[in-house]
N, C-alpha and C positions, 0 to 999 in steps of 0.2 A: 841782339843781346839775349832774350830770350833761346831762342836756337841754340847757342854756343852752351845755354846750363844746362839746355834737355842732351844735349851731343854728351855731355858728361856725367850724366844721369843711368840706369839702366835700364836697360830696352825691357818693355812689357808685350807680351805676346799676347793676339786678341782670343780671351775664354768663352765668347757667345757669336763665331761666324755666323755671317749669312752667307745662303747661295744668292742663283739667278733662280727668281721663280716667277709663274705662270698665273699671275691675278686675276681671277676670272668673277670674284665675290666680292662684296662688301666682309662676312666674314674672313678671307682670305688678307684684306687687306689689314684689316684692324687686328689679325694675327700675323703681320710683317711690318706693322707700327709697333706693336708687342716688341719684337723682336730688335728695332732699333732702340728703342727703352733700354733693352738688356743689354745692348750694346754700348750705350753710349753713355749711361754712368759710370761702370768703372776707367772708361777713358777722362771720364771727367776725374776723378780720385787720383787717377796715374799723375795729371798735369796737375796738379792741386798739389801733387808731394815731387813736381819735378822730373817726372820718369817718360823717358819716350815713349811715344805710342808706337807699335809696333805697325809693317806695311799691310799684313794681315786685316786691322781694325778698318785702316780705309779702303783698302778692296771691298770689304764684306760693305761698308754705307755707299759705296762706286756699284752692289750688286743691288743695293735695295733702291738705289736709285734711278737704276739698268730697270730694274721689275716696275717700279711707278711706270716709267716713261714709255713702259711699250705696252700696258693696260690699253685695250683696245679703246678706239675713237668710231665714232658712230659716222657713217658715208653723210648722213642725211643733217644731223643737227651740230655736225662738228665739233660734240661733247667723247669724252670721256665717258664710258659705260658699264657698271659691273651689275652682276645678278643680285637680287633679293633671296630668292629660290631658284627653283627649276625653270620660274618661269618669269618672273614681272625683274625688270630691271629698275636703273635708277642711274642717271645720271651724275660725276662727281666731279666737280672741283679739284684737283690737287696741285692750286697754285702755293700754299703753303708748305705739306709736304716735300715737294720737289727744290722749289725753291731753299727752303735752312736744309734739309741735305745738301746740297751744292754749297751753300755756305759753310755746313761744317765739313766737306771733303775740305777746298780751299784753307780754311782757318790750320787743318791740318796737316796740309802740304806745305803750305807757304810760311805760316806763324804768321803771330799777333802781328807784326807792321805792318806786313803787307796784307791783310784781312784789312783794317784798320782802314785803307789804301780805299780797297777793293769798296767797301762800303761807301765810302764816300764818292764814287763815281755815278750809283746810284740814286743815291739821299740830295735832291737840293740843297746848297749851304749846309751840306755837313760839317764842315771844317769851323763853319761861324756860329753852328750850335755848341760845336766842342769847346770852343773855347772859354764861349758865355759861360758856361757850364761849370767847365774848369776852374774855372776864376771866379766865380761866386761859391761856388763850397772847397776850393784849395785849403788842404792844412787843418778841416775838421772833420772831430772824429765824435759821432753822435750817439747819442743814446739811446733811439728806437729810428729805423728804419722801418714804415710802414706804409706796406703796396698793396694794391693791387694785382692781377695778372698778366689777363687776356687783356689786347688791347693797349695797357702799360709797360710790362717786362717781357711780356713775347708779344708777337705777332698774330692777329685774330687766323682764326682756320675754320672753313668749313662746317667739318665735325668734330665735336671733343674729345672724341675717342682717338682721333689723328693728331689732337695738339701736345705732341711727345716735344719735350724741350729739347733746342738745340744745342750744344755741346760749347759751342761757344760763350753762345748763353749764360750756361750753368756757370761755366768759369769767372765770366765777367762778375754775376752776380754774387756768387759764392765768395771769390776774393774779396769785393767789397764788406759783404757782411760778417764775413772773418776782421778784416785789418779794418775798420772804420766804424763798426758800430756796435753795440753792446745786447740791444734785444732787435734782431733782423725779422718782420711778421709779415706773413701775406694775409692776407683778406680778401677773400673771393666769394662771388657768389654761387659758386658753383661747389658740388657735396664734398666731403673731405678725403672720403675711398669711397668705393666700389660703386657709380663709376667717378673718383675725384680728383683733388688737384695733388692726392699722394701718387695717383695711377698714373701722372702725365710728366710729374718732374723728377728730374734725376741729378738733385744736389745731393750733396756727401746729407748723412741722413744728422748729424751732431751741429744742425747749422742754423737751421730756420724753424721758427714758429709758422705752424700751415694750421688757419682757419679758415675752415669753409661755412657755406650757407651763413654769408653776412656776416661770423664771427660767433655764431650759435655753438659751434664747436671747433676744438681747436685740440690738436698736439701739439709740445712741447718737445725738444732735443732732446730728452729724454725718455720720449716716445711712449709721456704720460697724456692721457685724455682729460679732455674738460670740454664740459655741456651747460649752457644756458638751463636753467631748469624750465618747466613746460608744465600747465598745470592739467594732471590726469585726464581732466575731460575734455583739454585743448589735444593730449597726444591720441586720444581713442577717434577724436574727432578726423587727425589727419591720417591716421590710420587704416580707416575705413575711405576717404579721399582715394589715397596710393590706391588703395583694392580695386576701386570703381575705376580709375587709371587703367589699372592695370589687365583688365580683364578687355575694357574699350579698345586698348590697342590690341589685341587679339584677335579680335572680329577682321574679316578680309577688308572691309572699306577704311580699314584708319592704322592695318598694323604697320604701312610706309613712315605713320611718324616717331618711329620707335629709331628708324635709322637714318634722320636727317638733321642737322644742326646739333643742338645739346639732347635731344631724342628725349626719353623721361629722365629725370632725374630727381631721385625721392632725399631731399636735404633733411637738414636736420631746422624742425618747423617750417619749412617748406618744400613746394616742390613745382618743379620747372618742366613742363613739354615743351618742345617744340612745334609751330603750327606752320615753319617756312625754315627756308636756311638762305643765306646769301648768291645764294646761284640762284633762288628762285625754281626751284624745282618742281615746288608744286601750285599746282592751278590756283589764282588768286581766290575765285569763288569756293572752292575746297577748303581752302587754306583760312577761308570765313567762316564758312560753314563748320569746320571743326572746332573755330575757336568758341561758336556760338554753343555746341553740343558741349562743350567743357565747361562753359558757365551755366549752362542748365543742372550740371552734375552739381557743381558747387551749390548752386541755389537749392537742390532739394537738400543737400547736407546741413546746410546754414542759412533757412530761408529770411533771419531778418539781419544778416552778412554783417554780427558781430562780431565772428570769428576768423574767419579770411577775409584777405582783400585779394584782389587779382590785376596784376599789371601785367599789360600786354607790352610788347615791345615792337611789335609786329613781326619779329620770328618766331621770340619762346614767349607762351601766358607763363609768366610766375602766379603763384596760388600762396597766400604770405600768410602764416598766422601773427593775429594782433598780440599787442600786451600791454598791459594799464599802464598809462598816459603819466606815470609817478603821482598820483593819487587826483589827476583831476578825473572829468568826466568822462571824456574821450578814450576810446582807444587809440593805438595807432601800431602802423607797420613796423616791423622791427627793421632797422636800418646799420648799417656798417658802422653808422657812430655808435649808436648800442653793444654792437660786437666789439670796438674797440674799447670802450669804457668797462666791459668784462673781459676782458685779459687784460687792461692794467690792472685792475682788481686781482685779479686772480693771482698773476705772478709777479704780484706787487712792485711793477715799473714804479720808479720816483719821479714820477714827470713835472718836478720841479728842477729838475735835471734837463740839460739840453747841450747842441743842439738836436731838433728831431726833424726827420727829412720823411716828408707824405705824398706819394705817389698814387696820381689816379690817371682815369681817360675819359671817364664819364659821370652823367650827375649821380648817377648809384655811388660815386666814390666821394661827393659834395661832403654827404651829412659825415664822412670819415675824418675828412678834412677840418670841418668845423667843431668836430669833437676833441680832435686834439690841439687847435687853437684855444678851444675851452681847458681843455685841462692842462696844457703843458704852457711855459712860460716862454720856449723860444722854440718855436715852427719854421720852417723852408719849407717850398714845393715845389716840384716837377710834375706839370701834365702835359699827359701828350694829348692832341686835339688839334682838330682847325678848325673847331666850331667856333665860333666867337663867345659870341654870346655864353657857353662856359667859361670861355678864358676870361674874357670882365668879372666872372662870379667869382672865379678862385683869384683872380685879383686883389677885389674886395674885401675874400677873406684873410687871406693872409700876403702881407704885403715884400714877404720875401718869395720871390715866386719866380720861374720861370716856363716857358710856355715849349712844348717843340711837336713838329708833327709829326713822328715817329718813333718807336719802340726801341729803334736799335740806337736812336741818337742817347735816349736815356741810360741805356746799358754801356755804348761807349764812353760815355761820361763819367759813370758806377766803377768803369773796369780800368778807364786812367786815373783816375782818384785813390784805387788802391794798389797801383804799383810800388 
């Protein structure tokens, strides 16, 4: 069905080809992830309003996919390898890359059923998450849609610079927060631009609320900003942070962490390095030893550590500025419930109003969850997980819930709901 309206639609010709090219860099690559970015939002706009993609569109993501797959592999460690500089390498991952390329060639040869198909050959019980799914939020239309990212609505990557959304993706997701919900928000912990979660997605830009850094800061559809406020001597404090950052990763022994997992990331009241990435690319003892050289930094900054906290995760140290406890004694971390209690504030959500659907994948996404059990009067959830012991938590909290252990089970679900 689908096919038959794009067949009668008019053809759009692709405005940002790619060739075949010769990846030889880490720069090189994160400037032909650039390049599928550019690509693959206006394709996402064309199908949003109906319009064929032109054959043009999928050669050029057939060329950037041609250029991943022949990035040289290394004889000895049977890695993938691109340069740093002239000289020091780094070994790369690019089982996410390669992989949602291949799925958005497919989605756009074949069209949505047979996509729909294609996934579910992969996914265990796909077909018995779709349905649960289907059938527990059939026929409602919500009044905040509020997610997460990485790990929930796309699929974890490597590096963040590579986690460019897939084209299906954006569709599935896009459509739903057009036809089904009234305030559509991400909440991530990762910064908002440069490098954030504006630089990585390519939804129609009139569509979603993107807050980054925990919900510290956020844009609006109308591409108005808004900021937690921060009190002067907390912003000088993490200002000088960044600098002392920023200078360490300079130095020849530590400037590999600038280019592996989330690399630095200066948010808004915090800020994230990375000390590993999921390949494990760097020496565990390195990989301690650097975290330990970051909390020495921190500790001369803030030696009786009332103003950062530092969570490690065992890839990236997060470095968190605190904020008063609502008038008890304590401080405490600023948390995604926090970010979300200011933007209902902000753009005055009536979260007496429902229902509202909260998507998470991990405990960072808990206190989100409970925040809006707290203020809203009718809550559902989806998290994706196969931790247990999460799934009992978000259980607990909200007893409309569903559980699934994967990203694209929750997007399939998103993208049948608003057809």
């Amino acid at each position: 069905m689908q096919e038959q309206i794009l067949k009668e639609k008019k053809l759009e010709t692709c405005t940002s080809p790619i060739s075949l090219q010769d990846i030889q860099t880490l720069k090189e690559l994160y400037q032909l992830k650039s390049e599928t970015r550019d690509l693959r939002a206006p394709i996402v706009r064309n199908i949003m309003t109906q319009r064929v993609v032109g054959r043009q569109c999928i050669e050029s993501l057939k060329n950037a996919l041609y250029s991943l797959e022949t990035i040289h592999i290394d004889d000895y460690t049977g890695q993938r390898v691109l340069r740093l500089d002239g000289l020091k390498q780094i070994e790369v991952d690019l089982t996410y890359e390669i992989r949602e390329l291949k799925k958005d060639i497919y989605y756009l040869e074949y069209g949505e059923d047979h996509f729909i198909n294609y996934l579910a050959k992969f996914i265990p019980d796909f077909r018995k998450y779709l349905n649960e799914g289907i059938e527990m939020l059939r026929g409602k239309k919500f009044n905040a849609l509020i997610t997460d990212r990485d790990g929930t609505t796309n699929n974890y990557c490597g590096r963040y610079r590579s986690s460019v959304q897939p084209i299906y993706n954006s569709v599935f997701l896009s459509r739903f927060a057009k036809n089904c919900c009234r305030f559509p928000i991400f909440i991530t912990s990762a910064p908002l631009k440069d490098f954030g979660i504006l630089n990585v997605s390519i939804n129609p830009s009139d569509i979603f609320f993107y807050a980054g850094s925990k919900g510290r800061e956020f844009i609006d559809p109308d591409e108005q900003l808004h900021t937690y406020p921060i009190e002067e001597s907390k912003q000088q404090l993490i200002h000088l942070l960044n600098e002392r950052l920023r200078q360490l990763l300079k130095g020849p022994s530590f400037e590999k962490f600038n280019f592996i997992g989330s690399a630095l990331q200066f948010k808004f009241g915090q800020t994230t390095i990375a000390r590993q990435d999921i390949s494990h690319s760097i020496n565990p003892e390195e990989s301690t030893a650097f975290l330990e050289k970051v909390k020495s930094i921190v500790g001369e900054i803030d030696p009786e550590g009332k103003n950062f906290r530092i969570e490690d995760t065992g890839l990236d140290i997060e470095i968190i500025l605190t904020i008063d406890n609502k008038g008890q004694d304590a401080v405490k971390d600023f948390d995604k419930g926090d970010g979300l209690e200011f933007i209902c504030k902000t753009i005055g959500i009536k979260t007496g109003l429902g229902p509202n659907l909260v998507c998470g994948d991990t405990s960072s996404d808990v206190p989100m969850l409970k925040k809006a059990v707290e203020l809203c009067d009718d809550v559902w959830t989806i998290f994706v997980t196969k931790d247990r012991d999460l799934a009992e938590e978000v259980q607990d909290i909200c007893p409309q819930n569903m559980i699934v252990p994967s990203p694209d089970i929750l997007l399939t679900i998103l993208g049948l709901l608003s057809l």
